[in-house]
C-alpha positions as CSV (number, residue, x, y, z in Angstrom):
1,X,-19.4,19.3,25.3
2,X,-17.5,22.0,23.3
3,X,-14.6,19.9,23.2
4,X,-16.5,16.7,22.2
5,X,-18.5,18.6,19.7
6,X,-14.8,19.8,18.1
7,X,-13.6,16.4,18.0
8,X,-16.4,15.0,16.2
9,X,-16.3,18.0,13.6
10,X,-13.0,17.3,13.1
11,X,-13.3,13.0,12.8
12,X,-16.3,14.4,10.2
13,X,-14.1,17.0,8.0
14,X,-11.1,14.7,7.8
15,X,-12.8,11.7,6.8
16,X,-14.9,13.7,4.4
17,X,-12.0,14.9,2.7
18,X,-10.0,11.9,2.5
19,X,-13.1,10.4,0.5
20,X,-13.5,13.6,-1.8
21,X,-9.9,13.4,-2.2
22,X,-9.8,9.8,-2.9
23,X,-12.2,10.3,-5.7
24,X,-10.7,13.6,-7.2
25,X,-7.6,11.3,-7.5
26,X,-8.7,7.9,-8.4
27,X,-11.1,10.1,-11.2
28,X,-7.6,11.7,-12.2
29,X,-5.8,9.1,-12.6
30,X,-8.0,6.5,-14.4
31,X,-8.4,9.4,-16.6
32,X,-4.5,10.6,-17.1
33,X,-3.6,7.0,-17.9
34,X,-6.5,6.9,-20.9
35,X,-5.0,11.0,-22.0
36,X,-1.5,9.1,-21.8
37,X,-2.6,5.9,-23.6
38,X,-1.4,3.6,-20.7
39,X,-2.7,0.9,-18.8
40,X,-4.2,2.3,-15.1
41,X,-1.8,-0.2,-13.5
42,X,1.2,1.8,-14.7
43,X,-0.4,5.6,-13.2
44,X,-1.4,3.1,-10.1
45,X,2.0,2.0,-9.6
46,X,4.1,5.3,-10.3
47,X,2.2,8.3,-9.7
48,X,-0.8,7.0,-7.4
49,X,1.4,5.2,-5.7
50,X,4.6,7.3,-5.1
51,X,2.1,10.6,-4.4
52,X,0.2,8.3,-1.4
53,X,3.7,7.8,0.3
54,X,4.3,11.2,0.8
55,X,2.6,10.8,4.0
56,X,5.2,8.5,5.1
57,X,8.3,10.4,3.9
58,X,6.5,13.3,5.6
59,X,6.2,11.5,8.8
60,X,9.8,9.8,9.0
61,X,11.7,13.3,7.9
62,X,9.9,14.5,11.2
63,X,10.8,11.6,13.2
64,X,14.2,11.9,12.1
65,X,14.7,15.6,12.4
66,X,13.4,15.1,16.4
67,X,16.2,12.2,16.5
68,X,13.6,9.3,16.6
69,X,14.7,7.2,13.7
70,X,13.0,4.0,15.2
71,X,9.7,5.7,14.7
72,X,10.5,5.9,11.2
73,X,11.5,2.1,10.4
74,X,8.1,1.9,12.2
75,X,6.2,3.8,9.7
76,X,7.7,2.5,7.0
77,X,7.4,-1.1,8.1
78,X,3.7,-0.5,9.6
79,X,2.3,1.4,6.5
80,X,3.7,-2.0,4.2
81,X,1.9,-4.4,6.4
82,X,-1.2,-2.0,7.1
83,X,-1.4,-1.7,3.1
84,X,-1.3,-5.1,2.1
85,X,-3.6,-6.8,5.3
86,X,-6.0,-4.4,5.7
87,X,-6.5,-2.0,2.8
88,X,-6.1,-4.8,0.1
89,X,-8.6,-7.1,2.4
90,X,-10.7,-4.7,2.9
91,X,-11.1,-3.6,-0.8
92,X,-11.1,-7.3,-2.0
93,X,-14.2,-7.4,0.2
94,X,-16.1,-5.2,-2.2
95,X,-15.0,-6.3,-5.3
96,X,-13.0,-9.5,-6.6
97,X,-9.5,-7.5,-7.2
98,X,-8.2,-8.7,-10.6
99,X,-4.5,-9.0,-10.9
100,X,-2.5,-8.9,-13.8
101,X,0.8,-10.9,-15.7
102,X,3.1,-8.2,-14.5
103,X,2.2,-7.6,-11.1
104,X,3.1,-11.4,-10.7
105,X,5.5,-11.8,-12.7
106,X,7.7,-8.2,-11.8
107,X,6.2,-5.7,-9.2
108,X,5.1,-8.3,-6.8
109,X,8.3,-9.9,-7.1
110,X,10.3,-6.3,-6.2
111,X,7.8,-5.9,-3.5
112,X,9.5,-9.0,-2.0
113,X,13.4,-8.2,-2.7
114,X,13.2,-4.7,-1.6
115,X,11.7,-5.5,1.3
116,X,14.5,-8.5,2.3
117,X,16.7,-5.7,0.6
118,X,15.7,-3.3,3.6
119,X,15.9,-6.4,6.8
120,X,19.6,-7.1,5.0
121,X,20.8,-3.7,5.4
122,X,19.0,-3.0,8.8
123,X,20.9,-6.3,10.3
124,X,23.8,-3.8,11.8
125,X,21.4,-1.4,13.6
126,X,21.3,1.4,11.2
127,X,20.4,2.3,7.7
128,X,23.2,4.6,6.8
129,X,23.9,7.2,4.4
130,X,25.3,4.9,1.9
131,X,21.7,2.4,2.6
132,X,20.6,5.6,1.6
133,X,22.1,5.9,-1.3
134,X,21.5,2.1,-2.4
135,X,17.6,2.4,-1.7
136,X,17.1,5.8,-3.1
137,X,19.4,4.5,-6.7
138,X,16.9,1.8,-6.6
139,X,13.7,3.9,-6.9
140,X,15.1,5.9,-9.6
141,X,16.1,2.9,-11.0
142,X,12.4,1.1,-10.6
143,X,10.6,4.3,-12.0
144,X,13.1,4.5,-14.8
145,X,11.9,0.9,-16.0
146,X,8.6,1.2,-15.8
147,X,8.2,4.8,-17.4
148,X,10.3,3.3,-20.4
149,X,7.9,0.5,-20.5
150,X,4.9,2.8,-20.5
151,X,6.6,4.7,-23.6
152,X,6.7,1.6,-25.2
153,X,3.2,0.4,-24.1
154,X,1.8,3.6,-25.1
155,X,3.5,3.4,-28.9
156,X,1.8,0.0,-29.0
157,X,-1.3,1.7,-28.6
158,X,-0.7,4.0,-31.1
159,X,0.1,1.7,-33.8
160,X,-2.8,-0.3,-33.2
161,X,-4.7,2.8,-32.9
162,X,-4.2,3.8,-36.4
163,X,-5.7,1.0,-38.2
164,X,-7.9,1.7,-40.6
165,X,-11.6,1.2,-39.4
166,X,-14.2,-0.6,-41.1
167,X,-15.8,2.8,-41.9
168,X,-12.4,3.7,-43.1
169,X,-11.4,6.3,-40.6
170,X,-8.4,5.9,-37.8
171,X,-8.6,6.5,-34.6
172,X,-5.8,8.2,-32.4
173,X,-6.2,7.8,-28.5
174,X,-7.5,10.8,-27.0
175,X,-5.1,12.9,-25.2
176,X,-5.9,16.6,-25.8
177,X,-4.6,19.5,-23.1
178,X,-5.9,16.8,-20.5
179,X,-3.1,16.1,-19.2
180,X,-2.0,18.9,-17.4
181,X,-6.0,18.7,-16.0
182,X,-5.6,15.4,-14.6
183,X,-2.4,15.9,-13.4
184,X,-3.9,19.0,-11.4
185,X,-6.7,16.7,-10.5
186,X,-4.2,14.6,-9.1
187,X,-2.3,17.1,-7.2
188,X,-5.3,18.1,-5.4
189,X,-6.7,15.2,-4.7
190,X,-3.0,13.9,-2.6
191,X,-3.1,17.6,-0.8
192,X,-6.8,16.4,0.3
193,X,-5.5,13.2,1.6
194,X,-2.7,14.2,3.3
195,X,-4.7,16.8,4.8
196,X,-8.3,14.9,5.7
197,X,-5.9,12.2,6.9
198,X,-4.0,14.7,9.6
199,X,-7.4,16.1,10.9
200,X,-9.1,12.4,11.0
201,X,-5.8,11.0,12.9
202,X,-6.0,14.4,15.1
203,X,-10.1,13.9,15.6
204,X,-9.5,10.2,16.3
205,X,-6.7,10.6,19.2
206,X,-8.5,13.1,21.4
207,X,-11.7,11.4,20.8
208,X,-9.5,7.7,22.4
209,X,-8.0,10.2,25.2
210,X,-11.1,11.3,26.1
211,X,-12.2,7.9,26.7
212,X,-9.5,6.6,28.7
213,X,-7.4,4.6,26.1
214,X,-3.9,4.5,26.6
215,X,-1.2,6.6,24.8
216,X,0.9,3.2,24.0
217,X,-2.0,1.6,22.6
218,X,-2.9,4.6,20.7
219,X,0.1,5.1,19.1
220,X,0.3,1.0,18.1
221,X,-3.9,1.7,16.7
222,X,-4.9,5.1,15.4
223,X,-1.4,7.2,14.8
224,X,0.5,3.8,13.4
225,X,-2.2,3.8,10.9
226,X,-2.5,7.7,9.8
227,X,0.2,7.8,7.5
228,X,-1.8,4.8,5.8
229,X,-5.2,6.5,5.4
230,X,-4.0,8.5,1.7
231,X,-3.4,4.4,0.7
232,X,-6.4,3.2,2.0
233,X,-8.9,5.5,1.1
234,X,-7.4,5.9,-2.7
235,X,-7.7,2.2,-3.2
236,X,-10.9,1.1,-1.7
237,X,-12.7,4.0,-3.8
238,X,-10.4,2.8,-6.5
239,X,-12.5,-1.0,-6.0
240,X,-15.5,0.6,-5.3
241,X,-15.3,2.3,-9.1
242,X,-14.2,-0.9,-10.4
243,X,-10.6,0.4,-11.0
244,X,-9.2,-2.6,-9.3
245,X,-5.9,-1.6,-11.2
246,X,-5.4,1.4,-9.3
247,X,-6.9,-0.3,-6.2
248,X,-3.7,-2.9,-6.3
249,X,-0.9,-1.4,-8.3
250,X,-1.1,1.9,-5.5
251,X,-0.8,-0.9,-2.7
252,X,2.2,-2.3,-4.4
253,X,3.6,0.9,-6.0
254,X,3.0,2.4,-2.6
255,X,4.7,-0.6,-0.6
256,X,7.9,-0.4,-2.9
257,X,8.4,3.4,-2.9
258,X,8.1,3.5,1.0
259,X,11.2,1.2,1.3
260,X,13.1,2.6,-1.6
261,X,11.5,5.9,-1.5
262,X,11.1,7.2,1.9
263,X,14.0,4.8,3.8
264,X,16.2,5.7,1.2
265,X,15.4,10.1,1.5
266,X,15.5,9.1,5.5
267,X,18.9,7.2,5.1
268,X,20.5,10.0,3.0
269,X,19.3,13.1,5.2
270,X,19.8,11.5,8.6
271,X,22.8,12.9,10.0
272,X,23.9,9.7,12.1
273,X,22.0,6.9,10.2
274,X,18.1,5.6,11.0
275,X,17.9,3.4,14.6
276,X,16.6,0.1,13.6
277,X,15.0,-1.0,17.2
278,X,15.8,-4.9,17.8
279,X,12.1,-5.4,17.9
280,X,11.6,-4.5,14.5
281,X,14.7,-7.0,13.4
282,X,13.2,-9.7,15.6
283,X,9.4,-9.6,14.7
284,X,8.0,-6.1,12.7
285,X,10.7,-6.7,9.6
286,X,9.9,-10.5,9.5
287,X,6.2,-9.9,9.4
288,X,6.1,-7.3,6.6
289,X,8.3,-9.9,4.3
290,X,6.1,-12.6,5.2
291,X,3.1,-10.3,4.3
292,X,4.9,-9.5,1.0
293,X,5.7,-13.2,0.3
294,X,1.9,-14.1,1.3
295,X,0.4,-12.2,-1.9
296,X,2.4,-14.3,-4.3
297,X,-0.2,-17.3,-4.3
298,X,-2.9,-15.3,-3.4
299,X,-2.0,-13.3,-6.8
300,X,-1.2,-16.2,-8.5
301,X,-3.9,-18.5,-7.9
302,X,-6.9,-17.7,-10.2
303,X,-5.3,-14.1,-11.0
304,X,-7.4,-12.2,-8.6
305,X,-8.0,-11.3,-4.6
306,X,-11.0,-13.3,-3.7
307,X,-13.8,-11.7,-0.9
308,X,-12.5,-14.6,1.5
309,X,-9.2,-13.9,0.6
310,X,-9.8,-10.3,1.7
311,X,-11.2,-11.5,4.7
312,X,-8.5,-13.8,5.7
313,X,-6.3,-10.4,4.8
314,X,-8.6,-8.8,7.7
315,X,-8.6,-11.3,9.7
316,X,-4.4,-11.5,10.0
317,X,-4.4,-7.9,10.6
318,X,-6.9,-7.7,13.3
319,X,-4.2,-10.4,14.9
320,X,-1.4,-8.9,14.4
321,X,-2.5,-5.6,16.2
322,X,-4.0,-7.7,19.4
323,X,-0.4,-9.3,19.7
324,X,1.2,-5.5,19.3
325,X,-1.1,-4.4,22.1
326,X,-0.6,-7.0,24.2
327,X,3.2,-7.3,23.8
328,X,2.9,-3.6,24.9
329,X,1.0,-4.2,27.8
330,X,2.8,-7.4,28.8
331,X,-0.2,-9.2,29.1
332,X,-0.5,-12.3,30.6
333,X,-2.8,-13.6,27.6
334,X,0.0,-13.2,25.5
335,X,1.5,-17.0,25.0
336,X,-1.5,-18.3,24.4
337,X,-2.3,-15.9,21.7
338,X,0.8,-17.2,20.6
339,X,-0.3,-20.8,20.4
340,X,-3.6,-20.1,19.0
341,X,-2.2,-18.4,15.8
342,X,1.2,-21.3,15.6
343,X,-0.7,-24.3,16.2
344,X,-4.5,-23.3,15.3
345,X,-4.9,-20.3,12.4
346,X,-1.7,-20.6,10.7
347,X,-1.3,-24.2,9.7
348,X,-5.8,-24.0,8.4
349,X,-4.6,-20.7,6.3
350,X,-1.8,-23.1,4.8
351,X,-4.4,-26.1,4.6
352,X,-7.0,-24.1,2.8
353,X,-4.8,-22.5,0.3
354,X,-3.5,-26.2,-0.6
355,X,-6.7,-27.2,-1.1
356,X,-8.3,-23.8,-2.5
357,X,-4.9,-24.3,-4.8
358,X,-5.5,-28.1,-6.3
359,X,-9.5,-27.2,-7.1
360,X,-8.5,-24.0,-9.1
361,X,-5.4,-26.2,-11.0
362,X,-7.7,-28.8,-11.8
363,X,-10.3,-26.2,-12.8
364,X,-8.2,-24.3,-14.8
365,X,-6.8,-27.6,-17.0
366,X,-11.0,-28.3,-17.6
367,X,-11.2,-24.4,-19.0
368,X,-7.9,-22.8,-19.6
369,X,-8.2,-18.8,-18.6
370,X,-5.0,-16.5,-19.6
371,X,-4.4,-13.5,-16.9
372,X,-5.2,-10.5,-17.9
């Protein structure tokens, strides 16, 4: 009893804390971008997101200091596919999740290269120093960019800001000593993720050993997902408080930074290279670029992440961890799993989305809507 009534404290506390610190951050940071005079997409993608992924780079500089590299291309790749099925399905499911002209046209797009950037340099078994190098040049380069256009959005905004009224007054955005306040509020919103997300993932694990579940299937479920929980719970309370820019640009931001970010810190302070396990090359690496490529059209079409979208999100991520536990256990169900989703769910996903596609064209000619 003691040691059940510990467990469930702990599940409690951890899951409390990552949805005070999900707030204290999402509150920060809708409120830093307005003190800045940016868009929220821009905090989502850069500071949001890059703060979230510190669980990962955490997680993979451990790995890789206890010489289990694999682990790490595990995280990296798991977190991206995690982030995109199930956190962005799941917050869809609230909220329609708008999208906007540059997450189509630019961040989604790098979400894609980056990730064919990392299969391309994993092909030889190892991401190496100078991988490293490459990846972690990248993410300066990335953050560069988009800072530079936040300058420029933000003296946009300042321009237009000092027009003369029609009371004949200007207005100047708001930015005061905030800053530094939101930034703190920031700051300790991340340390509560990080550290409701440890005890939750701690709770959850001897709660699943108490009740018999396996340590393989464990790691594949509860601990594979961990380093996700800062992501998840920042961008569903993000959709919940109608910040649907934070909700998606984290997701993307967080995706990008934990293939350029962490793999590239990894890659630089791993004395002999990261292990990239033939598995991951054969079906983990393949999935998480398919999963990139898959929001593309969902983006695209209509500029938003439907509910049913988010559902079919849910759907394909509840699949893909069936198939990682039975491919663990060997099962004997496995093949036809296998055939179901080939010849049965895959080709209806492709079948709706052609037809979900030709009614919103046609819609769209009738009354032309712009992106926002």
């Amino acid at each position: 009893m003691p040691i059940l009534q510990t467990t469930t404290i702990t599940l409690i506390a951890g899951l409390a804390l990552l949805i005070l610190g999900a707030e204290v951050l999402v509150r920060g940071a809708a409120r830093l971008s307005s003190a800045l005079g940016v868009s929220p997409l821009i905090v989502g993608l850069t500071v949001v997101a890059y703060g979230t992924s510190s669980a990962e780079l955490a997680a993979c500089l451990r790995s890789t200091h206890a010489g289990q590299g694999g682990l790490a291309i595990g995280i990296v790749v798991g977190s991206n596919i995690f982030n995109v099925l199930f956190v962005l399905g799941f917050s869809a499911l609230f909220i329609p999740l708008t999208v906007t002209k540059r997450l189509i046209r630019l961040d989604v797009p790098i979400m894609i290269g980056v990730s064919v950037l990392l299969y391309l340099l994993a092909l030889d078994g190892v991401i190496g120093r100078w991988d490293g190098l490459l990846l972690f040049a990248a993410v300066v380069g990335y953050t560069l960019f988009t800072v530079l256009g936040a300058r420029r959005e933000r003296s946009q905004t300042w321009l237009v800001s000092e027009v003369p009224t029609s009371l004949g007054m200007k207005e100047k955005p708001r930015r005061g000593s905030s800053v530094v306040i939101q930034i703190l509020f920031i700051i300790a919103g991340l340390v509560m993720l990080v550290l409701g997300a440890r005890w939750f993932v701690s709770g959850a694990v001897s709660l699943a050993e108490g009740l018999g579940v396996g340590e393989t299937v464990i790691g594949l479920t509860i601990v594979a997902v961990g380093t996700s929980l800062p992501e998840a719970a920042t961008s569903i309370v993000a959709a919940l408080r109608r910040k649907p820019e934070i909700a998606v640009g984290n997701i993307i931001g967080s995706n990008i930074a934990n293939v350029l970010l962490v793999m590239g810190v990894t890659g630089l302070v791993a004395p002999r290279g990261v292990e990239v396990p033939l598995s991951a090359l054969k079906f983990d690496m393949p999935v998480m670029i398919a999963v990139a490529v898959s929001c593309l059209p969902v983006f695209f079409i209509g500029g938003r992440i439907e509910r049913w979208e988010g559902g079919l999100y849910l759907v394909y991520y509840f699949a893909f961890v069936v198939y990682l536990i039975l491919e663990a256990g060997h099962h004997n169900a496995l093949p036809a799993f296998d055939a179901v989703m080939a010849f049965f769910v895959l080709p209806l996903t492709i079948i709706t989305y052609i037809i979900v596609t030709a009614r919103r064209a046609r819609r769209n000619r009738a009354f032309p809507q712009s992106l926002t």
